[in-house]
TORLUMVO-42854 format. One line per field, with one value per residue (C-alpha): residue in three letters; x, y, z. Coordinates in pm, whole numbers, plus 50000, padded with zeros to 5 digits. Layout:
% residues N
rest	[ALA; ...]
x	[X; ...]
y	[Y; ...]
z	[Z; ...]
% end
This chain:
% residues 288
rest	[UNK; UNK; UNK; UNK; UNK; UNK; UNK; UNK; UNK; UNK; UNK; UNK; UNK; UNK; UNK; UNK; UNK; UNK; UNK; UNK; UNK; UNK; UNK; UNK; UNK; UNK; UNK; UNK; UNK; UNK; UNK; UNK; UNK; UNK; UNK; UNK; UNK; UNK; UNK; UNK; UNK; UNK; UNK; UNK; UNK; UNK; UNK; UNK; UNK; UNK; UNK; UNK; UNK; UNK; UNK; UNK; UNK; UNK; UNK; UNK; UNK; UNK; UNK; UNK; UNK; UNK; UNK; UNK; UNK; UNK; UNK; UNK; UNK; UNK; UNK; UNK; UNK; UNK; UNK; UNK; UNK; UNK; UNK; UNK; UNK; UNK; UNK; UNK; UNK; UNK; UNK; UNK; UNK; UNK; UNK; UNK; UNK; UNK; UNK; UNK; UNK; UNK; UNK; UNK; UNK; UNK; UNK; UNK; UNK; UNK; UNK; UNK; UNK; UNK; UNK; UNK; UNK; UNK; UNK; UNK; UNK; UNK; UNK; UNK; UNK; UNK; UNK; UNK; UNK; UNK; UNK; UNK; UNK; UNK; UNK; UNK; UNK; UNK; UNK; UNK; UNK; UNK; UNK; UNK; UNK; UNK; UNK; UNK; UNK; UNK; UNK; UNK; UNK; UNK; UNK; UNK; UNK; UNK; UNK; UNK; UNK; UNK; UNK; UNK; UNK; UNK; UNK; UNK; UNK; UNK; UNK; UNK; UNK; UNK; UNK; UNK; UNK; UNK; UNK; UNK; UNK; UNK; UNK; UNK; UNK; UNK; UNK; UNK; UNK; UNK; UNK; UNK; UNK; UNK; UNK; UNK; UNK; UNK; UNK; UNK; UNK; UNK; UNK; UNK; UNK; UNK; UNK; UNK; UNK; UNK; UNK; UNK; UNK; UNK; UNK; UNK; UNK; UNK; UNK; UNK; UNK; UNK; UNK; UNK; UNK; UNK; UNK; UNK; UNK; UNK; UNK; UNK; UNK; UNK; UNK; UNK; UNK; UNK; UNK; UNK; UNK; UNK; UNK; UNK; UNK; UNK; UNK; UNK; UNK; UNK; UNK; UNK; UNK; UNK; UNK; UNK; UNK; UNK; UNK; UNK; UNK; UNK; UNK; UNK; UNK; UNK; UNK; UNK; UNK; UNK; UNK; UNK; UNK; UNK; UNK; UNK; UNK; UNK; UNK; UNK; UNK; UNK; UNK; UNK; UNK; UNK; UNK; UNK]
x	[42128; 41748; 41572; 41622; 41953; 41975; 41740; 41978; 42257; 42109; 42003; 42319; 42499; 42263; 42219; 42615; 42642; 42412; 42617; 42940; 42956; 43074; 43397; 43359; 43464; 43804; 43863; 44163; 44053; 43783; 43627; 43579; 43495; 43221; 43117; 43099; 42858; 42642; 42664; 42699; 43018; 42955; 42712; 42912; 43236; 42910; 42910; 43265; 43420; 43689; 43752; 44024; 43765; 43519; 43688; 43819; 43456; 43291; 43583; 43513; 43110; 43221; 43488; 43284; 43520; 43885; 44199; 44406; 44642; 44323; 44121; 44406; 44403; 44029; 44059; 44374; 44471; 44785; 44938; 45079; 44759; 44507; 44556; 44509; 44184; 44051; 44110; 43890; 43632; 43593; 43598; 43319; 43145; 43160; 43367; 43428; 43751; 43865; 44092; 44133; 44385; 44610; 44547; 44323; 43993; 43774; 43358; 43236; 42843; 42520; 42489; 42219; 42457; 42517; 42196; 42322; 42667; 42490; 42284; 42532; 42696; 42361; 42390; 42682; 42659; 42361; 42555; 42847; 42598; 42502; 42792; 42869; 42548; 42663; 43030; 42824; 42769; 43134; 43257; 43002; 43119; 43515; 43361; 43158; 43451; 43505; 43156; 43210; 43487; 43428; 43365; 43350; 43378; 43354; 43074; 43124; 42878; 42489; 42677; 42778; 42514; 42270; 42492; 42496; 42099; 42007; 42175; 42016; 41708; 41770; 41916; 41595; 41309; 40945; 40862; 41227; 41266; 41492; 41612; 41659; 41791; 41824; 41678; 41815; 41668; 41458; 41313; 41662; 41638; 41834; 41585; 41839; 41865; 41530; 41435; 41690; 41541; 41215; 41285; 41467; 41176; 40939; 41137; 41152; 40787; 40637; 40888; 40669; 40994; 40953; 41084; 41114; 41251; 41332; 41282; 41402; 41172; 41257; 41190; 40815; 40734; 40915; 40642; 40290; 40220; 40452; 40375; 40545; 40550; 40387; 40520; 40629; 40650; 40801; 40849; 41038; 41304; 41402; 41780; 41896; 42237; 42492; 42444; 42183; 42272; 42096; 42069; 41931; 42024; 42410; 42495; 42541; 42567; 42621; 42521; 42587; 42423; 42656; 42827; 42892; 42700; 42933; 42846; 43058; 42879; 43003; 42932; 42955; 42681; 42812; 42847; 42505; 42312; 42481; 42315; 41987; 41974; 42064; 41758; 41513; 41587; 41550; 41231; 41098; 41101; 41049; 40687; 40464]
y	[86128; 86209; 86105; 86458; 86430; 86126; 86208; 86535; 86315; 86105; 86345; 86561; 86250; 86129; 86446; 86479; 86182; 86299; 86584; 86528; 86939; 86961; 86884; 86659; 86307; 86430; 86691; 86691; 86830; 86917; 87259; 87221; 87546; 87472; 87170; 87274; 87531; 87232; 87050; 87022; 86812; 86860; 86604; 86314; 86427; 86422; 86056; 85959; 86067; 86258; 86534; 86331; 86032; 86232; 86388; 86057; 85868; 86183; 86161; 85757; 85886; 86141; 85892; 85557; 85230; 85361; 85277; 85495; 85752; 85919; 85936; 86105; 86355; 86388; 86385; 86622; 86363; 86282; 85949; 85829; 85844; 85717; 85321; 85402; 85621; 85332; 85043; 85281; 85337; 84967; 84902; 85158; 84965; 85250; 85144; 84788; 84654; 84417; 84313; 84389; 84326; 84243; 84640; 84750; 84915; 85063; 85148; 85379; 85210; 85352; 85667; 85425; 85225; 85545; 85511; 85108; 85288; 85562; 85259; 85052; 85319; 85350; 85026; 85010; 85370; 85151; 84849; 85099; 85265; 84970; 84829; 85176; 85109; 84798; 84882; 85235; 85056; 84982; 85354; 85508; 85281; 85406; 85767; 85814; 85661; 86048; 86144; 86228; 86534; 86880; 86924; 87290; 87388; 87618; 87634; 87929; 88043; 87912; 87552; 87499; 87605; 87415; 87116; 87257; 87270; 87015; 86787; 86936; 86848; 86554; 86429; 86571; 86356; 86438; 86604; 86718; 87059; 87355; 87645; 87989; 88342; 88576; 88591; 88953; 89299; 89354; 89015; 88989; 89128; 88933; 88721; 88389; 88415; 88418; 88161; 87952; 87999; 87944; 87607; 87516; 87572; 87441; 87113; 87136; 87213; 86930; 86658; 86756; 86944; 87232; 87562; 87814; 88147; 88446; 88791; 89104; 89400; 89532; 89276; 89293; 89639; 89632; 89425; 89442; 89074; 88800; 88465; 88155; 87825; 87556; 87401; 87748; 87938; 88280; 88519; 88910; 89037; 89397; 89355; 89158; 88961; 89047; 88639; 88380; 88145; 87822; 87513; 87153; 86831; 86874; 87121; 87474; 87665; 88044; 88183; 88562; 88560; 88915; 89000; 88580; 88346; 88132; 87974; 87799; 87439; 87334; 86961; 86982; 86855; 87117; 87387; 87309; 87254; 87665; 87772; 87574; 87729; 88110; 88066; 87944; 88257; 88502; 88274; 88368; 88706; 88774; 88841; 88699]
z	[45204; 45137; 44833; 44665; 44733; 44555; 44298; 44170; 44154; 43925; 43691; 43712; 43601; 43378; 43203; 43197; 43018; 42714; 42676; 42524; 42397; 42754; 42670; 42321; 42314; 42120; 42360; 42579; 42909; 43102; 43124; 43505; 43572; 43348; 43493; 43842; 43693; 43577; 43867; 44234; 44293; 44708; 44668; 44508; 44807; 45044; 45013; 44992; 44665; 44645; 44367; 44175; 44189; 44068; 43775; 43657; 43686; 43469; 43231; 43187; 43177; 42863; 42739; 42739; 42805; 42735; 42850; 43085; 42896; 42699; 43057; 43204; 42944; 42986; 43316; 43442; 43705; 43758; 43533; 43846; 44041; 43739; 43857; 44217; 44159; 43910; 44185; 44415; 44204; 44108; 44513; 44507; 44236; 43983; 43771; 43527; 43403; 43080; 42892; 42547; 42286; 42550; 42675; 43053; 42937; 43220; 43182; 43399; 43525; 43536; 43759; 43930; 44092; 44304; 44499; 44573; 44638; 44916; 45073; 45146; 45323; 45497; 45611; 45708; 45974; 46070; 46169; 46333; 46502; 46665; 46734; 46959; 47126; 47253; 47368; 47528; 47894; 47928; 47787; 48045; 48333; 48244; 48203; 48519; 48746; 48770; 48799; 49214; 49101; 49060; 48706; 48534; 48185; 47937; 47657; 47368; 47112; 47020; 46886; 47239; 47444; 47247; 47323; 47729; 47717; 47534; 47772; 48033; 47929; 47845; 48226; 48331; 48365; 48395; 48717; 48777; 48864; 48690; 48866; 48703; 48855; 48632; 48261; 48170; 48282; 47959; 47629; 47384; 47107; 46940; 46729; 46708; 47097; 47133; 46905; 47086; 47434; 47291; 47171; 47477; 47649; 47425; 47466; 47855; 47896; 47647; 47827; 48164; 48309; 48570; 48632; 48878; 48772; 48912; 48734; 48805; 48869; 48572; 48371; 48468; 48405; 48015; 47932; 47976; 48033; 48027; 47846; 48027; 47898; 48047; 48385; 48475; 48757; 48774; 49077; 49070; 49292; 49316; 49196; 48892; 48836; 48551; 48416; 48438; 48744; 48589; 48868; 48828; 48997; 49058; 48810; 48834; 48497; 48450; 48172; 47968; 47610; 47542; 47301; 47270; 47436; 47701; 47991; 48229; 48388; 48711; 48848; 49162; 49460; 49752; 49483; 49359; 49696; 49804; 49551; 49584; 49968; 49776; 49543; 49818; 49996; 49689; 49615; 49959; 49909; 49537; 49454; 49209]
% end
């Protein structure tokens, strides 16, 4: 949650609480449909509230300290629910309880106490994330008990070939070499699958990662000149191949960007190494 996030939330709140023409202090119900007009309620379910929560903490907001049957008027909830949404909220630290004339009264706090409310959720991810980090070894060690199998699967749309290439680059260190045959006959024009290749690359280059490629004929003479990122070497070969054969360390992945990107990644070292050999030979007699 950024600090504009945070900062619309308390205004929204703030502002909802000077306005009581929203629904008037003697009003029954809620105009919701007005309210979500005035306010974004995806960002107070962003960080953990749910929609009955949040109608019965802006109802206690319009309402001031009340006691439960006028809130659940205000509010639409449920009777049976109202307790179990109030204990929540007062876990949350958004709500106050007291006792008055022998009757439960509940105060809804200052809109503040959200940004306390969002950090301690911070801080707690924090702590969670760190606790992951140090049972990751032992998950690993189960998970690559495996790692000597043949391996393939199946990645579908940009989502999940992000996920296939970003990996990639990331197993790759500097000075490690990439393998490409392929590439297409003529650029995409498809801008999003060019901007994805282009950050792909971008990535790959700047972490000091090489690539050989190879083009086909065709490829060269639809464009005039061909720009190649850095730590890039590129060769042409008369024929081209219907998908991008993609090779590095002992992964194989094919790739077709139409009409949905897929590719399929196979983990495999003989499968891998074949196709090493198959790409010296084509490099041999492609032409620069």
């Amino acid at each position: 949650m950024g600090f504009l996030a945070q900062h619309i939330i308390i205004c929204n709140l703030y502002a909802l609480s000077l306005v009581p023409s929203l629904g008037g202090r003697n009003s029954n119900v809620y105009n919701w449909g007005f309210l979500s007009s005035f306010m974004d309620y995806g960002i107070l379910e962003g960080i953990g509230l749910t929609s009955s929560e949040i109608k019965v903490y802006l109802a206690l907001i319009d309402l001031g300290p009340n006691s439960t049957g006028p809130l659940v008027k205000k509010s639409g909830v449920s009777s049976s629910k109202i307790y179990d949404l109030l204990d929540k909220l007062i876990e949350k630290g958004l709500v106050t309880t007291y006792i008055q004339s022998n009757t439960n009264y509940f105060r809804a706090v200052n809109p503040k106490r959200l940004i306390n409310y969002v950090q301690t959720k911070k801080q707690e991810v924090e702590e969670q994330e760190k606790q992951v980090r140090d049972i990751l070894p032992v998950l690993e060690s189960r998970f690559n008990k495996f790692e000597g199998e043949t391996k393939v699967e199946l990645f579908k749309g940009y989502k999940g070939i992000e996920t296939l290439f970003k990996e990639m680059v990331s197993e790759l260190k500097k000075g490690d070499e990439y393998l490409v045959v392929g590439g297409g006959d003529k650029p995409s024009a498809n801008e999003r699958t060019k901007l994805f290749f282009e950050r792909i690359h971008l990535l790959r280059s700047k972490k000091g990662i090489k690539m050989r490629i190879i083009f086909s004929e065709s490829r060269k003479k639809s464009l005039k000149e061909i720009k190649l990122f850095p730590n890039t070497s590129a060769k042409y070969f008369p024929d081209s191949t219907p998908s991008t054969i993609n090779i590095y360390k002992d992964v194989t992945i094919l790739l077709t960007m139409s009409p949905v990107p897929a590719a399929i990644r196979i983990k495999d070292k003989n499968i891998t190494q074949s196709y090493k050999i198959y790409f010296e030979k084509l490099w041999k007699l492609a032409k620069r």
